[in-house]
N, C-alpha and C positions, 0 to 999 in steps of 0.2 A: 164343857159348861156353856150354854146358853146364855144370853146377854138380851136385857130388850131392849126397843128400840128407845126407852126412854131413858131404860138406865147407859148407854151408849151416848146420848146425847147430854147426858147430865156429865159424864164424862167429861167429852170430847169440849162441853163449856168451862168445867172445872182447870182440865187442861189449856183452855186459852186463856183463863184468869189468872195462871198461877204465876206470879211474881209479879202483876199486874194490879197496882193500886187505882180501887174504883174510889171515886171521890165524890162525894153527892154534894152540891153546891147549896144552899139556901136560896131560897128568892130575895131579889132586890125589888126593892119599890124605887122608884124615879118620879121624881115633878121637874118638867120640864115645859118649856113656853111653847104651845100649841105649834106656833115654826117656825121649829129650831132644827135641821135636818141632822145637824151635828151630834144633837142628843139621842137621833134615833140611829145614827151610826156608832154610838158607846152602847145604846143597849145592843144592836147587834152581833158587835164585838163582844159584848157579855155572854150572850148566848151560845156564840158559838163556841165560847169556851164554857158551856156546861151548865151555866145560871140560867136561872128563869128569870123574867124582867118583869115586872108590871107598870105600863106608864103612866102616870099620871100627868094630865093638861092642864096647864093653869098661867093667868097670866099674873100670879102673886108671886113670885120667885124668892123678893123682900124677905117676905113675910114665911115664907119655906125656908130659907137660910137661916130667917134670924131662932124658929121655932124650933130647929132640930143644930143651933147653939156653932154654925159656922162662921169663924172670923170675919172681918171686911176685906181679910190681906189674904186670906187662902179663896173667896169665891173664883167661881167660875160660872159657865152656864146652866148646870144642872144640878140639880142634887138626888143623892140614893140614901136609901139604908139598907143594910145590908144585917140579921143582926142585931145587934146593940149598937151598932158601925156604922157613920156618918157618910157617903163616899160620895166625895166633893168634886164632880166638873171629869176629866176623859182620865183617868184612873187604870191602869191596865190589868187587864185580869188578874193578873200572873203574879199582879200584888196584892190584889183583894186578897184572892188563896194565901196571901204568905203571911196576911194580917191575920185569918181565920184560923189558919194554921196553928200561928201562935198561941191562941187561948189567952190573948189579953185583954184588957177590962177595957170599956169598949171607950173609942176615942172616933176620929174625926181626920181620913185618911183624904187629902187634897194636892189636884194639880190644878194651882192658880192660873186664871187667864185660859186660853185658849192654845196652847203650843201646837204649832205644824207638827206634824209625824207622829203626835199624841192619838191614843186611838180613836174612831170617831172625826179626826181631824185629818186624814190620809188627803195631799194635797201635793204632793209630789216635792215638798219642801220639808225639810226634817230640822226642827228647831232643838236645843238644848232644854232640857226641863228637867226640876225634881219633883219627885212625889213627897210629900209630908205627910207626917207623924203630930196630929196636934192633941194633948188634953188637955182636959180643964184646969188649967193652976200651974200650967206647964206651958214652956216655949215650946214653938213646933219645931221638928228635928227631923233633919232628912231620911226617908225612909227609905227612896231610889234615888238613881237617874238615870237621865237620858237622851244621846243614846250608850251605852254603856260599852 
C-alpha cells in the first residue's frame, strides 16, 4: 500500500501530538508606564509561555487600576486582562493557566508590590510572595506562593 507524502506527515504529526495537551492561551492586554522595564519582562515571561501580550503605554496607571476594579492593597506596577480576568503586577504564567483553567467567574488575580524572583523581577534575590485570589464582595484568598 502506498502512503503520500502528506498523508505520512499528517501522520508522523498526529503521532507527536498524541498524549500531548496543546493549549491555546488568549491574549492579554497590559497598561503599563512607558518605563517600566519590569513590565516588559512579565510580558516577556507571558509569551514565552504561550500568551500573546499586547502593551499598552500610559502614564494613568490610577486610573487603569481603579477602571478594571483593582484594590489599593493588591496593586502592583502593571495591570493585564486576560479574559474576563484582572491580572495585577508579575503574576506567573503557570497561574494565569490555572485560573483559566478553572472556568471561574472572572475575578482579579494579584501579586502585590514588586517581589524579587517574581517573574519579570529576576534579580538574582528571590523574595517570598503570594498570588491572590480577589472578588468582588469577597476577601482575597491565597491563590499561590512563593517560592513553593
Amino acid at each position: 500500500m502506498k502512503t503520500s507524502l502528506f498523508s505520512s506527515t499528517l501522520l508522523g504529526l498526529a503521532l507527536s501530538l498524541a498524549g500531548t495537551a496543546v493549549w491555546a492561551a488568549p491574549t492579554v492586554e497590559m497598561w503599563k508606564d512607558p518605563n517600566c522595564g519590569c513590565c516588559t519582562a512579565w510580558a516577556e515571561h507571558m509569551e514565552a509561555n504561550g500568551f500573546e501580550v499586547i502593551q499598552h503605554k500610559t502614564r494613568q496607571m490610577a486610573d487603569v487600576k481603579r477602571e478594571q476594579g483593582v484594590h489599593s492593597q493588591l496593586a502592583s506596577c502593571h495591570t493585564a486582562t486576560v479574559g474576563e480576568h484582572v491580572i495585577e503586577g508579575h503574576v506567573p504564567a503557570s497561574d494565569v493557566k490555572r485560573l483559566l483553567e478553572s472556568d471561574a467567574a472572572p475575578a482579579v488575580l494579584a501579586v502585590p508590590g514588586m517581589p524579587h524572583g517574581s517573574p519579570g523581577m529576576e534579580t538574582g534575590r528571590v523574595d517570598e510572595y503570594a498570588v491572590y485570589l480577589w472578588r468582588d464582595g469577597e476577601k482575597p484568598q491565597v491563590f499561590n506562593q512563593y517560592p513553593q
